[in-house]
C-alpha positions in Angstrom: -169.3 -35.9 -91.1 -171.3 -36.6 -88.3 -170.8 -37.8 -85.0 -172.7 -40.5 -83.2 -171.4 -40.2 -79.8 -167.6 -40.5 -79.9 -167.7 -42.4 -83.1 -167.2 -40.0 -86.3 -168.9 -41.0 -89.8 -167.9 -39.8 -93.3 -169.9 -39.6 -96.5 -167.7 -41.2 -99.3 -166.4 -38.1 -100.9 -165.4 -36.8 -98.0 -163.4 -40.1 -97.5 -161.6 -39.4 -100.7 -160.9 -36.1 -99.7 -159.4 -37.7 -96.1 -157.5 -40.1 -98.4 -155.2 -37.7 -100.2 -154.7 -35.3 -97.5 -154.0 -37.3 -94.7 -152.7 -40.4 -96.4 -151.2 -39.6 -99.9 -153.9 -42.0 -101.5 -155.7 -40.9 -104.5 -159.0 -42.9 -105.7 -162.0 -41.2 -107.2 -165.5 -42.1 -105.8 -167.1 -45.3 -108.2 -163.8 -47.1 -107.5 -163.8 -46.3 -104.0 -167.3 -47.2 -103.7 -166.9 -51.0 -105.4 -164.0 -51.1 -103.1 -165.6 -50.0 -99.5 -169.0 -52.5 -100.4 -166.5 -55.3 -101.6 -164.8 -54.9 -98.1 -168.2 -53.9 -96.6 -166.7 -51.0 -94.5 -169.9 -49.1 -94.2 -172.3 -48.6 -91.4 -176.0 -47.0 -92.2 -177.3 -44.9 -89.8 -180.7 -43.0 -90.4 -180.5 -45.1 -93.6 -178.0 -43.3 -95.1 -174.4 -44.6 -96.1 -171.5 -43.9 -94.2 -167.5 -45.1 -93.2 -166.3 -45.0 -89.7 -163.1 -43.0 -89.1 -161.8 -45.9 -88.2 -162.0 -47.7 -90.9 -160.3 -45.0 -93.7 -157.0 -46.2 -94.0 -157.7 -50.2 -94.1 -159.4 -48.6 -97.4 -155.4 -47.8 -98.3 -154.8 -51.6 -98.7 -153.7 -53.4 -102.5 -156.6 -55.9 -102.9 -154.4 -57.6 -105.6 -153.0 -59.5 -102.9 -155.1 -62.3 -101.7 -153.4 -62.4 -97.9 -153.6 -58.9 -97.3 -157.4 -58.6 -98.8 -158.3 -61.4 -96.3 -156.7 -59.4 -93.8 -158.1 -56.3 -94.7 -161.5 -57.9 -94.5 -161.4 -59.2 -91.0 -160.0 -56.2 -89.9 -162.8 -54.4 -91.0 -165.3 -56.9 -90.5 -164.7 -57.1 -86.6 -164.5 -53.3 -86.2 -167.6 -52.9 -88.3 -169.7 -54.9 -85.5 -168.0 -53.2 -82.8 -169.3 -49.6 -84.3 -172.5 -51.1 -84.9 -172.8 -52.2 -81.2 -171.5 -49.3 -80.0 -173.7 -47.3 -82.2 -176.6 -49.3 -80.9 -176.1 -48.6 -77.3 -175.7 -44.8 -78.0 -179.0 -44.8 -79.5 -180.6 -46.9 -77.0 -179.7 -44.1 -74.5 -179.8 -40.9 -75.8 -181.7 -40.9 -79.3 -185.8 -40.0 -79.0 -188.3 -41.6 -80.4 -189.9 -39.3 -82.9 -193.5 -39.5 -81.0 -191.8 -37.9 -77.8 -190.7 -35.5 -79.8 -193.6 -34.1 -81.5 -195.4 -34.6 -78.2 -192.7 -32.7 -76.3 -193.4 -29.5 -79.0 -194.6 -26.8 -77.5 -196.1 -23.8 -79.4 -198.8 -21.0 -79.3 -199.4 -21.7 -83.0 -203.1 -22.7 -83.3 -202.4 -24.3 -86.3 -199.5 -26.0 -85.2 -201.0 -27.5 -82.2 -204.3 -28.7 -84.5 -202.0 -31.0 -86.6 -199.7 -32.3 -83.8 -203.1 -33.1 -82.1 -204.3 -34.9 -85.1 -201.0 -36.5 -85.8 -201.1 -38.0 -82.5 -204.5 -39.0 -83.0 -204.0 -40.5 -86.0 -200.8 -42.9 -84.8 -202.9 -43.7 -81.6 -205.7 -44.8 -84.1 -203.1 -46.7 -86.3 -201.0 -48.3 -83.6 -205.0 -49.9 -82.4 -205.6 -51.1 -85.7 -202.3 -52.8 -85.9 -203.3 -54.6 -83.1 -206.7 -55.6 -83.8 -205.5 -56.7 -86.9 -203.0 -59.1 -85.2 -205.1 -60.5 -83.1 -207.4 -61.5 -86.0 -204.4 -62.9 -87.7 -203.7 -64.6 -84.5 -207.0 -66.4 -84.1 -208.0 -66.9 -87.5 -204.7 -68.5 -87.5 -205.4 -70.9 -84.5 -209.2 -71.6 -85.8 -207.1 -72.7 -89.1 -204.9 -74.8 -87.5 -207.8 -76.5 -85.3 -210.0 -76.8 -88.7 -206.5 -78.5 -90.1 -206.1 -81.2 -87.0 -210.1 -81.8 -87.5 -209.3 -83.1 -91.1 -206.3 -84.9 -90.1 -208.3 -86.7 -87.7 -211.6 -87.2 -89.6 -209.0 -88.0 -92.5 -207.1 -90.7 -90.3 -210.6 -92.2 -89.0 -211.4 -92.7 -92.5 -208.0 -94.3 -93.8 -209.0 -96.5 -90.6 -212.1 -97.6 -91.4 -211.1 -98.4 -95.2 -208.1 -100.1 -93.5 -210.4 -102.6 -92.3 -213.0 -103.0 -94.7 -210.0 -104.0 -96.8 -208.6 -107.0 -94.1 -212.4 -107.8 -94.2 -212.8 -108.4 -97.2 -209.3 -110.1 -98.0 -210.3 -112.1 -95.2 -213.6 -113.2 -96.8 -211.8 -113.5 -100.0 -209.3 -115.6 -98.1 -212.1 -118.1 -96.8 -213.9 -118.5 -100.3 -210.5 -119.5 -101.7 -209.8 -122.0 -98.6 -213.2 -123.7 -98.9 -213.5 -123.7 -103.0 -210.3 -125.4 -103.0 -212.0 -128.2 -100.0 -214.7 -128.3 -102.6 -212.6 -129.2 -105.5 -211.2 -131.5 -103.4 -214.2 -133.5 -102.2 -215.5 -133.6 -106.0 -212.0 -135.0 -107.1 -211.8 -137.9 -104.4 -215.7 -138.8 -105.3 -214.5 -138.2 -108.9 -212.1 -141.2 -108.5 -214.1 -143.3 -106.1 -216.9 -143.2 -108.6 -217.4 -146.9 -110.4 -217.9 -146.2 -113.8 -214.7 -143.7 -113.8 -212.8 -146.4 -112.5 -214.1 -148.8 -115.0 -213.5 -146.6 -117.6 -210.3 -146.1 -116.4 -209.2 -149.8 -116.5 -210.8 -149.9 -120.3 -209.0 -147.2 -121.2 -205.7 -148.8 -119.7 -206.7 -152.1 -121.6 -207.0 -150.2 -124.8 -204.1 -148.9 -124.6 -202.0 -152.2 -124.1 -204.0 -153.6 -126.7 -203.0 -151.4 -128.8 -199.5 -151.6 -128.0 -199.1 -155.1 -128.1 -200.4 -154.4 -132.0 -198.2 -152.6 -132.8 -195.5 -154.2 -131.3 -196.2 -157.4 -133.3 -196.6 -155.3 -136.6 -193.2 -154.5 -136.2 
C-alpha cells in the first residue's frame, strides 16, 4: 500500500487479501483483475497499477445483474475522477520534479558530483535541442504552408486564364457558326432567285404532270 496524501492505494493481491478479511469475499487475482479493468476501478500512479481504498468493496458487487453493474460502474466511475483530481492536486504541491532533486544532492563524493554535473549538463543540452528542433519544425512548417498558398494561387491564376481562353474560343466558335449559317443563307435565297433553277424548276413541275396525266389515262 501506499499513500498519496490521505488517499490509500492497494496493489491487487493485497486487495484480495482485504477482501476476505474484512469483507468475507473470496476471489483469486486473474478474476479479480478482469473484474476491477471491466469496472475500471484503477488509478496509475508512477505508472504502476493500483485500487483506491475506496473503491474495495464496490468490487464485492454480483455483475450478473445488469442494474446493479450499472450501478456499480458509476459509482466507481465518479469516485475514480475524484481520486485522480485529488491525486493531481497533491502532486501539484508537494511532489518534486526529479531535476530539483538531483540538483538539491549534496555530496563530497568526487565521483558523485562529476556525474550529477554531467547529468545536468546533458538535460540542459537536450532540453536546447528540443527546442531548436521545434522551432525548425515550426518554420519549415510555415515556409510549407506559404509554398502551399503560392501553388494555390499560381494554380487558381492558371484555371483562370484557361477559363477564358475557353469562353474565347467558344465565343469564336459561336460567331463562325452564326455567320456560316448567314452564308448558307444568302447562297440559298440566290440559289432560288437564280433563273435557270427556276426554269428548271417549272420543267421539272411540267414533267411531272405530264407524266401523271399519262398515266392517269392509261388507267
Amino acid at each position: 500500500m501506499i499513500k498519496v496524501g490521505t488517499i490509500q492505494l492497494y496493489k491487487l493481491g493485497e486487495v484480495v487479501k482485504i477482501l476476505k478479511e474484512n469483507f468475507n469475499f473470496t476471489i483469486d487475482n486473474p478474476t479479480l483483475c478482469r473484474k476491477a479493468s471491466k469496472l475500471n476501478a484503477y488509478v496509475i500512479y508512477n505508472e504502476k497499477k493500483y485500487i483506491p481504498k475506496d473503491i474495495i468493496y464496490h468490487l464485492t458487487a454480483n455483475m450478473r445483474y445488469l442494474e446493479t453493474k450499472i450501478n456499480t460502474q458509476k459509482i466507481i466511475e465518479n469516485k475514480i475522477e475524484s481520486i485522480k483530481q485529488d491525486i493531481s492536486t497533491y502532486d501539484k504541491k508537494h511532489k518534486i520534479n526529479p531535476l530539483t532533486a538531483i540538483q538539491r544532492i549534496k555530496t563530497n563524493n568526487n565521483n558523485t558530483t562529476k556525474f550529477i554535473k554531467a547529468f545536468l549538463e546533458l538535460t540542459e543540452e537536450i532540453k536546447n535541442i528540443k527546442e531548436e528542433t521545434q522551432k525548425e519544425i515550426k518554420n519549415m512548417k510555415e515556409e510549407t504552408q506559404k509554398e502551399i498558398k503560392n501553388i494555390k494561387e499560381e494554380t487558381q491564376k492558371e484555371i483562370k486564364n484557361k477559363d477564358e481562353e475557353i469562353f474565347k474560343l467558344k465565343q469564336i466558335i459561336q460567331n463562325i457558326q452564326k455567320q456560316t449559317q448567314i452564308n448558307l443563307n444568302k447562297e440559298l435565297i440566290s440559289t432560288l432567285n437564280n433563273p435557270i433553277y427556276k426554269k428548271s424548276k417549272n420543267n421539272f413541275y411540267i414533267t411531272n404532270k405530264k407524266i401523271f396525266n399519262i398515266y392517269k389515262r392509261n388507267n
